[in-house]
C-alpha positions in Angstrom: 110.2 39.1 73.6 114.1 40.2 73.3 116.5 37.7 72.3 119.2 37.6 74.5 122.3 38.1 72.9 125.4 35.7 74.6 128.9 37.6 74.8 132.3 36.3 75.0 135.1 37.4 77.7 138.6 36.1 77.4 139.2 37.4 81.1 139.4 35.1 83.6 138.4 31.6 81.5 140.2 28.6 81.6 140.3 27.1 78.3 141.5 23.2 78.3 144.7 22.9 76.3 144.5 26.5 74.8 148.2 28.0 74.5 148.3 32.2 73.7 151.4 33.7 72.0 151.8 37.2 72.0 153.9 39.0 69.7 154.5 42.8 71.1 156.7 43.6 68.6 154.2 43.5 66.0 151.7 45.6 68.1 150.8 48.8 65.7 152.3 47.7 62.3 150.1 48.7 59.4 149.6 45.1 57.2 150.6 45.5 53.6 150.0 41.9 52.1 149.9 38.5 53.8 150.8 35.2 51.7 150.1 31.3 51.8 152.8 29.7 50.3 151.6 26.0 50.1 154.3 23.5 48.8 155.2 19.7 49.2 158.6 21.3 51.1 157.8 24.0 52.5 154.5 25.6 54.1 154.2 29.3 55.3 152.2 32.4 56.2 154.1 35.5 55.6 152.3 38.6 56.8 154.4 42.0 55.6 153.9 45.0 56.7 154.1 48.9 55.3 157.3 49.1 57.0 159.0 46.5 55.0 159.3 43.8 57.7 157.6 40.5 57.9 156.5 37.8 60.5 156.5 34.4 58.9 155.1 31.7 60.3 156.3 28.2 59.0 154.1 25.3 59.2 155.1 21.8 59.8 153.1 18.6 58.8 153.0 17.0 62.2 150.2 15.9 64.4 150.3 16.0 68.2 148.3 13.7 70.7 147.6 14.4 74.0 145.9 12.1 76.1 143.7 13.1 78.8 141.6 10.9 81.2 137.8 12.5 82.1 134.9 12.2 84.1 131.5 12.6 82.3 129.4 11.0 85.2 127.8 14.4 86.0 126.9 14.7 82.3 129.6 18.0 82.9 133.6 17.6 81.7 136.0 17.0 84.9 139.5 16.2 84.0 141.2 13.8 86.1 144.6 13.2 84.4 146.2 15.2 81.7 149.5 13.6 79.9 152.3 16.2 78.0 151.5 15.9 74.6 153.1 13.5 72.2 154.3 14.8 69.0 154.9 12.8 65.9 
């Protein structure tokens, strides 16, 4: 018997509180070196590239809740509220 092998499409699926950023001005840079820089101030991940420029993304120590209200009668997920998040 063949196993059946499952595939993932991005295309069309609604993913609950997923948020996509794109950054097209990256699109075709060559990496050179990405660093972690892991500190009680300050928290980063700076990927550099062969051209000599750099995207750096700075992390901040917060949490966020958001609070959502679903139906589980079905045995299936059904949202029936969804809140805006609350940062701390």
């Amino acid at each position: 018997m063949a196993t059946r092998k499952a595939t993932r499409s991005r295309a069309g699926k609604k993913v609950p509180f997923r948020r996509v950023l794109n950054f097209p001005q990256i699109k075709g840079k060559v990496i050179a070196d990405v660093e972690l820089s892991l500190s009680s101030d300050y928290r980063a991940v700076d990927i550099r590239f062969e051209d000599k420029t750099s995207l750096v993304l700075d992390l901040e120590p917060c949490f966020q809740i958001t609070p959502v209200l679903a139906d589980w009668k079905t045995g299936d997920y059904k949202l029936l509220k969804q809140w805006k998040p609350i940062h701390s």
